[in-house]
ZAZA-604839 format. One line per 10 residues: number of its first residue (from 1); for each residue x, y, z of N, C-alpha, C, O, CB. Coordinates in nm, 3 decimals, padded with zeros to 5 digits. Glycine has a CB too. Layout:
NUM> X:Y:Z:X:Y:Z:X:Y:Z:X:Y:Z:X:Y:Z  ...
REM end
This chain:
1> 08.322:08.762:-00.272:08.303:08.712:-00.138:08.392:08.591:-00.118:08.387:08.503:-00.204:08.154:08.677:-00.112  08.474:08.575:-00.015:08.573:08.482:00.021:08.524:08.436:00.122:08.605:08.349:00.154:08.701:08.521:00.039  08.441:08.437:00.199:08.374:08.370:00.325:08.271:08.431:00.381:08.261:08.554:00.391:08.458:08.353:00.430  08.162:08.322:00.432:08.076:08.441:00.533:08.074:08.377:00.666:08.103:08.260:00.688:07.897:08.478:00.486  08.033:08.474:00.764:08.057:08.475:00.885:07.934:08.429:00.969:07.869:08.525:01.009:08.104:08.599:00.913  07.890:08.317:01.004:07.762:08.229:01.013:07.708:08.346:01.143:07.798:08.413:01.193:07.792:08.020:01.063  07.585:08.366:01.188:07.608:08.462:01.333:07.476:08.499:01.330:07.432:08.494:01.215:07.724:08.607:01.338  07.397:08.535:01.413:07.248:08.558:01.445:07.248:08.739:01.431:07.346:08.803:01.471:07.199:08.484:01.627  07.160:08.788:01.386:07.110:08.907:01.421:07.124:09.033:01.510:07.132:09.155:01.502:07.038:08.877:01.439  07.124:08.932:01.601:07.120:09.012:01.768:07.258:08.995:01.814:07.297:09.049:01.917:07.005:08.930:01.901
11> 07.340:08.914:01.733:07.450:08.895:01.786:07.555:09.064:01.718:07.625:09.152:01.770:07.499:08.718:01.732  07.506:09.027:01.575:07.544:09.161:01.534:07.531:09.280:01.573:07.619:09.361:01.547:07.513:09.179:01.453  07.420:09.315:01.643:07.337:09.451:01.652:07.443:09.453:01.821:07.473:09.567:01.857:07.099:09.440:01.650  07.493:09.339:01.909:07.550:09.348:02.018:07.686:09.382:02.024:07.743:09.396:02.132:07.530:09.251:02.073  07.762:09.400:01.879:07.894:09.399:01.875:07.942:09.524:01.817:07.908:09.537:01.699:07.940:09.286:01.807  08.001:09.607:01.859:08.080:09.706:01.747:08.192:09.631:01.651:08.181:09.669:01.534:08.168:09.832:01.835  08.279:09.551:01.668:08.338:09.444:01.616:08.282:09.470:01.414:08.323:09.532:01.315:08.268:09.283:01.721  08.146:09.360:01.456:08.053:09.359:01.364:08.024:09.449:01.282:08.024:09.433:01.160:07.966:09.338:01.406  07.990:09.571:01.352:07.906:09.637:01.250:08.048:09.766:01.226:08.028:09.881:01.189:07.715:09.700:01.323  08.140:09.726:01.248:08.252:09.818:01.208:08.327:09.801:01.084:08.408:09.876:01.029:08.345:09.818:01.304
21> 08.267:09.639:01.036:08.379:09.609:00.911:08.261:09.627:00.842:08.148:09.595:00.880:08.483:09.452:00.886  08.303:09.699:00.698:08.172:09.736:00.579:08.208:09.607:00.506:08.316:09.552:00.527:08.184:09.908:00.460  08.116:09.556:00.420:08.130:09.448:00.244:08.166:09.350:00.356:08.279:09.311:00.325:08.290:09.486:00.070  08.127:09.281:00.484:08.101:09.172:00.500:08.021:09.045:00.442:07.932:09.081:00.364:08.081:09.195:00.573  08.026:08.949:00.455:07.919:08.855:00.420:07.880:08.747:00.517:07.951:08.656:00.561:07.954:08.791:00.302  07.708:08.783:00.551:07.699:08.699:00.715:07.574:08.629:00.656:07.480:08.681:00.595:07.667:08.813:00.897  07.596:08.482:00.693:07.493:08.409:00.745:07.420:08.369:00.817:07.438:08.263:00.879:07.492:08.367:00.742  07.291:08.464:00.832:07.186:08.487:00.947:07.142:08.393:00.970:07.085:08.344:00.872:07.084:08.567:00.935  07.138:08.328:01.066:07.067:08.212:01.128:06.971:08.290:01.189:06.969:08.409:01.220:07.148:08.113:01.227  06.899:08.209:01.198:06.705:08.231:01.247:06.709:08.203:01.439:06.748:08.107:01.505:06.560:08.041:01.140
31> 06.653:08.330:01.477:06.696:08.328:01.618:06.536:08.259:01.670:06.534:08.225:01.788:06.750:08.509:01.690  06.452:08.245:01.619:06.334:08.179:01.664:06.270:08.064:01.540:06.309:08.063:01.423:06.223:08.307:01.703  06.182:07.987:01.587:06.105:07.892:01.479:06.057:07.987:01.363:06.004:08.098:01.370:05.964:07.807:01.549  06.097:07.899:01.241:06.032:07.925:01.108:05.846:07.999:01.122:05.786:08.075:01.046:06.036:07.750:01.026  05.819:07.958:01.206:05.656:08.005:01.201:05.636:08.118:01.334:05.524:08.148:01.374:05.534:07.843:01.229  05.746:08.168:01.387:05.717:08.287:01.460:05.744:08.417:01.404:05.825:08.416:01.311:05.779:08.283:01.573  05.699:08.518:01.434:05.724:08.631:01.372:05.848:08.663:01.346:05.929:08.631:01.433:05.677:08.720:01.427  05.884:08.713:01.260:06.082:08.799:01.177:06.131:08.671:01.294:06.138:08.682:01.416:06.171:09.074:01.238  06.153:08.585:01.231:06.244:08.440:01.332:06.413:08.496:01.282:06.502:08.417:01.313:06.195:08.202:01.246  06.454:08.618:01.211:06.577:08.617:01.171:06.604:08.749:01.281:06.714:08.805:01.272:06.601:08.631:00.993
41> 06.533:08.786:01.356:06.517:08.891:01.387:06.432:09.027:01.366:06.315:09.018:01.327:06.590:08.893:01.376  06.480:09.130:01.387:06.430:09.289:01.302:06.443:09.279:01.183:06.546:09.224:01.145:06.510:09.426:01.328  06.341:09.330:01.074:06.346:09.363:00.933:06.427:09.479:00.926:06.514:09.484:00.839:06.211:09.386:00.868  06.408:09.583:01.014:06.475:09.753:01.055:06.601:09.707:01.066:06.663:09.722:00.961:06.423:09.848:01.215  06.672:09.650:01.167:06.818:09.612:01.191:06.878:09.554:01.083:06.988:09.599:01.049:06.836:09.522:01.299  06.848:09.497:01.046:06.895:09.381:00.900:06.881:09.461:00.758:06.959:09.467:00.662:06.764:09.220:00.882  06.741:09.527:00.781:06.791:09.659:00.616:06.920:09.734:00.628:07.010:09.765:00.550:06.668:09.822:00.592  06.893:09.754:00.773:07.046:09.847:00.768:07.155:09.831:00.733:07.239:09.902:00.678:07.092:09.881:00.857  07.150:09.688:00.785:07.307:09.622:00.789:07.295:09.588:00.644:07.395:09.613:00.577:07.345:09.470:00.905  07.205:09.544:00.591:07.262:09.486:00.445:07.249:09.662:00.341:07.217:09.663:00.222:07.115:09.312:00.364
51> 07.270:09.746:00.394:07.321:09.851:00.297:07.484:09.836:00.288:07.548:09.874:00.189:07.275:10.008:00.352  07.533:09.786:00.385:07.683:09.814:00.381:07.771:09.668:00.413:07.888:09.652:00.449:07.719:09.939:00.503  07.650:09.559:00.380:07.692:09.399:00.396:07.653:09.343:00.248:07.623:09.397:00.141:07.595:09.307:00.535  07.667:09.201:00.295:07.637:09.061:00.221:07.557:09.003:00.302:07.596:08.971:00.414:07.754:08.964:00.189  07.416:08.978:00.254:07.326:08.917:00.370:07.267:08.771:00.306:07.226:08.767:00.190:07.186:09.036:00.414  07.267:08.667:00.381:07.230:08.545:00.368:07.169:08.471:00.440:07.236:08.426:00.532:07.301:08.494:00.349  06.996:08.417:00.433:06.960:08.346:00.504:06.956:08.211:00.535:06.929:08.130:00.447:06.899:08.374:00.501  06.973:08.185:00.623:07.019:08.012:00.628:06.884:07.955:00.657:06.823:07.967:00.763:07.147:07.957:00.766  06.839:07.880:00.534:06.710:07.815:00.571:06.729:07.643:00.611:06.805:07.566:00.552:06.605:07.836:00.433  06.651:07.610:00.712:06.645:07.485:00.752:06.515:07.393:00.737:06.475:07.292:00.794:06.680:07.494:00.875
61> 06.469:07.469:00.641:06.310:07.354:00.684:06.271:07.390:00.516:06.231:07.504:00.489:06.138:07.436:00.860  06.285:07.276:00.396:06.219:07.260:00.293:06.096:07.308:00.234:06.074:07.329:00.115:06.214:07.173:00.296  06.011:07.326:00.341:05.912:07.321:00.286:05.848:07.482:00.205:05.852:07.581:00.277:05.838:07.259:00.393  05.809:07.494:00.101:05.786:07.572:00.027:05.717:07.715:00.093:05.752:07.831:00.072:05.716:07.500:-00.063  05.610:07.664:00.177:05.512:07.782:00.225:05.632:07.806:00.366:05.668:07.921:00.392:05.302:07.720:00.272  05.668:07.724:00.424:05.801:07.803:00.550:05.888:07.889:00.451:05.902:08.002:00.497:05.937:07.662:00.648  05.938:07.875:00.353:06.048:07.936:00.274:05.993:08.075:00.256:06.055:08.176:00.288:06.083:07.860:00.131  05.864:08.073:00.199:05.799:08.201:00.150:05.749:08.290:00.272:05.731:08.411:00.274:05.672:08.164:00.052  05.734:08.206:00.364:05.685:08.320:00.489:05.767:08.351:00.589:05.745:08.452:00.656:05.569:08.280:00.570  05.868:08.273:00.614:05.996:08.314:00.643:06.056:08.460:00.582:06.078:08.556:00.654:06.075:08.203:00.600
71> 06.083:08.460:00.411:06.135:08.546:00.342:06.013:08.656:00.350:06.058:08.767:00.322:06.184:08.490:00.203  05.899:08.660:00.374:05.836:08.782:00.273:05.864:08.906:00.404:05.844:09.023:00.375:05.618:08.752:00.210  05.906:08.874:00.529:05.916:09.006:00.623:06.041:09.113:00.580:06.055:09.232:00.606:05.944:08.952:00.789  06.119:09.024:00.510:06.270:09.017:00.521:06.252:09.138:00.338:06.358:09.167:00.283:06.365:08.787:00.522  06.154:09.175:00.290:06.134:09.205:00.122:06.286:09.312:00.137:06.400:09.284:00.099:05.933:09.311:00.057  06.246:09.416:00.194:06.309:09.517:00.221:06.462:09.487:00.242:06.532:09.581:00.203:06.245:09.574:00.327  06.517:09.405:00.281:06.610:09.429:00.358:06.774:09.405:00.267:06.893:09.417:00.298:06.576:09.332:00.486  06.702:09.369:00.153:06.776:09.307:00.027:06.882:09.231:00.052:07.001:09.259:00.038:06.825:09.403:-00.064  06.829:09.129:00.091:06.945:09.021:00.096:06.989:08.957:-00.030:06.903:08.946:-00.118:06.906:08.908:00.183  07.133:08.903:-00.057:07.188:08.870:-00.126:07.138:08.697:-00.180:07.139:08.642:-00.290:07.306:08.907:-00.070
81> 07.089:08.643:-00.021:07.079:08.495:-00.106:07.007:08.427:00.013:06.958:08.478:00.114:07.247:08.405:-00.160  07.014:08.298:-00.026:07.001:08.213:00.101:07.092:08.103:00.060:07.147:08.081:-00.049:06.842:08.159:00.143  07.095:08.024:00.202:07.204:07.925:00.289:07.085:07.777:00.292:07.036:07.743:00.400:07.258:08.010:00.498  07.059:07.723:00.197:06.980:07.585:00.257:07.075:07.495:00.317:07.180:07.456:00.266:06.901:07.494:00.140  07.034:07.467:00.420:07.099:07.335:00.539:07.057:07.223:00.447:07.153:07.175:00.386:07.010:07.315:00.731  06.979:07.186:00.428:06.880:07.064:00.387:06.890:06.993:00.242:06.832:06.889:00.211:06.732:07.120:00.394  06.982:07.076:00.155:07.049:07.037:00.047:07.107:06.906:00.052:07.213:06.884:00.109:07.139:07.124:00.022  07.007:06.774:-00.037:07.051:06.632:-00.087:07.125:06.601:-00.204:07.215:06.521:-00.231:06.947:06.559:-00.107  07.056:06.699:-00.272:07.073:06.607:-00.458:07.009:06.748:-00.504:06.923:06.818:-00.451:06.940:06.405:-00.518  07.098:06.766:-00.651:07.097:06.906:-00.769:06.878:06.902:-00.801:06.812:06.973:-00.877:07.243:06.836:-00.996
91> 06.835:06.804:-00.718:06.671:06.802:-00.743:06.614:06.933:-00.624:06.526:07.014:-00.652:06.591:06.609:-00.695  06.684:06.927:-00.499:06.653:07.042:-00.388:06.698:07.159:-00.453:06.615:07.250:-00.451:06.730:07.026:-00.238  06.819:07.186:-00.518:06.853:07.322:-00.573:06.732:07.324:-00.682:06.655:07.417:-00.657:07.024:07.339:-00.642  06.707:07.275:-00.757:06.626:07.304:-00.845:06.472:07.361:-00.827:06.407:07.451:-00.880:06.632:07.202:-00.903  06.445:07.251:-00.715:06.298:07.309:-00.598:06.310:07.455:-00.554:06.217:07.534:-00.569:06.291:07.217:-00.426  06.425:07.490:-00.500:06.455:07.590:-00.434:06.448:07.703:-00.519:06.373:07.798:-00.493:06.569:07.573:-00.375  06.566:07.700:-00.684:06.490:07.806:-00.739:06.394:07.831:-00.775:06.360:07.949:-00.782:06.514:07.839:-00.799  06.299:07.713:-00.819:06.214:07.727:-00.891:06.095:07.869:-00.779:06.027:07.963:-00.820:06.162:07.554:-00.931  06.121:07.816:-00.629:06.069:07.913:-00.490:06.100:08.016:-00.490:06.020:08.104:-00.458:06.106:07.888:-00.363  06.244:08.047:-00.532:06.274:08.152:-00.532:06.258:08.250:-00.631:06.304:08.365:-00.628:06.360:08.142:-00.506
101> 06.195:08.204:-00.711:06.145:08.260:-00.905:06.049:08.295:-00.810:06.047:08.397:-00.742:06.098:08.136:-01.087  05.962:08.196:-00.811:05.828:08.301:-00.793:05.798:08.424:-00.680:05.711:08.512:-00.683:05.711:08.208:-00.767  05.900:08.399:-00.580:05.947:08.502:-00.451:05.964:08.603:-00.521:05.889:08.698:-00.494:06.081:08.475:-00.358  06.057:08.619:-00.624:06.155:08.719:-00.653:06.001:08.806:-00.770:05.969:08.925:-00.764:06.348:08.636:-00.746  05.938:08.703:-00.860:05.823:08.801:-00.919:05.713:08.850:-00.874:05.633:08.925:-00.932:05.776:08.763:-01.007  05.709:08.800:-00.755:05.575:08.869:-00.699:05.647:09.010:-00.591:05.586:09.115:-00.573:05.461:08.724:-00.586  05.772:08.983:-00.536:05.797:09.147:-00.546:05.867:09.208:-00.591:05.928:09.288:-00.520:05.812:09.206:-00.469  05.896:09.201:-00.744:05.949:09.273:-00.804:06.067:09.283:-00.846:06.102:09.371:-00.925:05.930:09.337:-00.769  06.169:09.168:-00.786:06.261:09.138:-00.797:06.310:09.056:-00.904:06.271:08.955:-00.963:06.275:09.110:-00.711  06.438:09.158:-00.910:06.537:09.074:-01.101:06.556:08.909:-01.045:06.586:08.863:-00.934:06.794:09.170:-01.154
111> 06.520:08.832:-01.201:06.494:08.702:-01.152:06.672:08.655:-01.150:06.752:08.681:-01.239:06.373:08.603:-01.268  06.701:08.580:-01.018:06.838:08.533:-01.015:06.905:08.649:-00.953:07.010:08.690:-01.005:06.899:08.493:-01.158  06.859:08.707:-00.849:06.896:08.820:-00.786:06.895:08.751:-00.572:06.900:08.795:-00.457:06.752:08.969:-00.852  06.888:08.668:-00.622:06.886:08.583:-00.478:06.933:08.464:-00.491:06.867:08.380:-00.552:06.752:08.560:-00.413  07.076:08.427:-00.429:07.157:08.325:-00.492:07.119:08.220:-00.386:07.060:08.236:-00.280:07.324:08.359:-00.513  07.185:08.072:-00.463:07.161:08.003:-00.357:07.304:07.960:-00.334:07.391:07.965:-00.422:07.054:07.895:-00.373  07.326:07.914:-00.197:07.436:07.876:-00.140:07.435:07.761:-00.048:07.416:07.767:00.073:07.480:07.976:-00.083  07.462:07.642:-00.127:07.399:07.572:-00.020:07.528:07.491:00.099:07.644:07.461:00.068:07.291:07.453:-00.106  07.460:07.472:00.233:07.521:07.422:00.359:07.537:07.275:00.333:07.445:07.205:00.376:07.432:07.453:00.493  07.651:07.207:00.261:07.674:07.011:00.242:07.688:06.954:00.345:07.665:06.833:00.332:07.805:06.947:00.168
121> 07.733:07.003:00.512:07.805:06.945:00.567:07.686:06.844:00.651:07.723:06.753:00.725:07.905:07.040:00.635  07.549:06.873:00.626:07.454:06.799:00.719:07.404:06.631:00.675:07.356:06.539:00.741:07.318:06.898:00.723  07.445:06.646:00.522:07.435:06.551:00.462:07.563:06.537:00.366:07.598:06.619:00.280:07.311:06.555:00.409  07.610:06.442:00.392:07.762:06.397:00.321:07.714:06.324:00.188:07.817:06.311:00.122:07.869:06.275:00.430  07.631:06.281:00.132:07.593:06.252:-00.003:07.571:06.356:-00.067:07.550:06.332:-00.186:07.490:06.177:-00.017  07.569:06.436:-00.046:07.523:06.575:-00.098:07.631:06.666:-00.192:07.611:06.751:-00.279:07.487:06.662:00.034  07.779:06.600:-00.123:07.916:06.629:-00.182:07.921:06.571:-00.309:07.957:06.648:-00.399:08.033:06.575:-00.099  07.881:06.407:-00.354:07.886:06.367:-00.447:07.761:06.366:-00.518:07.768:06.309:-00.627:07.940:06.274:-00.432  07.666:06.406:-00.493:07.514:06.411:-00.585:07.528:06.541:-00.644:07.448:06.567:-00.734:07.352:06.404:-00.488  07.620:06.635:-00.609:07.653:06.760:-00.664:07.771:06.814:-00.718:07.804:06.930:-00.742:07.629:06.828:-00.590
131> 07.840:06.686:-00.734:07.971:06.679:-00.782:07.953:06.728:-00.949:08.040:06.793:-01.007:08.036:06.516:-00.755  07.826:06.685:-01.012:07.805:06.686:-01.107:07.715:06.818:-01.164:07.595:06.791:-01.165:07.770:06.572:-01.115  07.744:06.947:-01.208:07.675:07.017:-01.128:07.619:07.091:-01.301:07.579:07.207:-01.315:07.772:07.112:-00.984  07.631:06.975:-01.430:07.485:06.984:-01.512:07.387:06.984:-01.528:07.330:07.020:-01.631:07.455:06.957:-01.554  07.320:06.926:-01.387:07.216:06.876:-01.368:07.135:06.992:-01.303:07.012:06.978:-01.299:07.231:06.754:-01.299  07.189:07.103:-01.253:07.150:07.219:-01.256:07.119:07.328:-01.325:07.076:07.430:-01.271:07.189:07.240:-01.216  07.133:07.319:-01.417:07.180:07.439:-01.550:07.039:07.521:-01.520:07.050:07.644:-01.510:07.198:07.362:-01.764  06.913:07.466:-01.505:06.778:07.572:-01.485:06.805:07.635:-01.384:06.752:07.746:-01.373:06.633:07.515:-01.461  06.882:07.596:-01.291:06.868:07.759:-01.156:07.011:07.788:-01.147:07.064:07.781:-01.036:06.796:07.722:-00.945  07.072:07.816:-01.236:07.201:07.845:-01.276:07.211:08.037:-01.270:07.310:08.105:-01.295:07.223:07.764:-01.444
141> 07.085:08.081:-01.233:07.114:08.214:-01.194:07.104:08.239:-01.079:07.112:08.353:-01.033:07.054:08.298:-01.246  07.084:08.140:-01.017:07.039:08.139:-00.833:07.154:08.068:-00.750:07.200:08.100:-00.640:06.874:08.032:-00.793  07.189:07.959:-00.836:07.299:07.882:-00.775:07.425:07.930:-00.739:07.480:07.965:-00.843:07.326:07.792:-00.847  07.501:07.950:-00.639:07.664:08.094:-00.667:07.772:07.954:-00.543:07.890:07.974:-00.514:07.617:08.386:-00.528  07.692:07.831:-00.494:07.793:07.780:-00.417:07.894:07.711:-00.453:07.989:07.692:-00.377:07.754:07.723:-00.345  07.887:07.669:-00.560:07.994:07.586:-00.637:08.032:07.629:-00.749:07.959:07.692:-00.825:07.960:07.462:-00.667  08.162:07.596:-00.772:08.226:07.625:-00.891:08.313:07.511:-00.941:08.377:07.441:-00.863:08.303:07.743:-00.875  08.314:07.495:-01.058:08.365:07.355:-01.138:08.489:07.420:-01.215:08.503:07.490:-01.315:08.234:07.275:-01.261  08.588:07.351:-01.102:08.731:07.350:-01.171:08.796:07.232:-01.326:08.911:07.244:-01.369:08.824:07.309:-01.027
REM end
């Protein structure tokens, strides 16, 4: 994957554009609040697309029980990862897998089969608190946004 293409749901399902290029990689932004129903959209539309995509959810809100009820509509649809906005310091990646471990065993899913990718640009300390990126080594099967040249 060389880039993904940030873009809502509905935006996809509106474009032939979209759904004409196969082995894309899109970052679904959430077309409604974390606590309304499929806020990423259709579970149906989004399985589809991620048979012949790269699917990534962009989460914006930390908190553990939004993360999990956000994701559990989405089981089916096999997405590749998620997008945290909210990424400070290699301590949030670590929170995050540790969320995403237990996501991934309660349905069944290979552990480190949901990467994380995280969004720096909301917080600019975030460039250098992760500059260092040993401090991660426990979610080092979840982590896929950085790479150390």
């Amino acid at each position: 994957m060389n880039c993904l293409l940030k873009t809502t749901a509905s935006a996809i399902a509106q474009s032939k554009d979209f759904t004409a290029h196969a082995e894309l990689a899109y970052a679904i932004l959430p077309e409604k609040p974390a606590r309304e129903v499929d806020p990423y959209g259709s579970p149906d539309a989004l399985a589809q697309l991620s048979k012949q995509n790269h699917l990534y959810f962009v989460l914006n809100d930390p908190s553990e029980n939004t993360i999990l009820s956000t994701l559990k509509p989405y089981i089916d649809v096999k997405q590749n990862g998620v997008i945290p906005t909210f990424v400070k310091s290699a301590a949030d990646i670590e929170r995050l897998h540790a969320i995403l471990s237990v996501y991934e065993a309660e349905h069944g899913l290979q552990d480190g089969s949901l990467k994380i990718i995280p969004e720096l640009g909301r917080f600019p300390s975030a460039f250098t608190a992760l500059a260092n990126l040993n401090g991660i080594s426990h979610a080092s099967l979840h982590f896929a946004g950085m790479k150390k040249y």
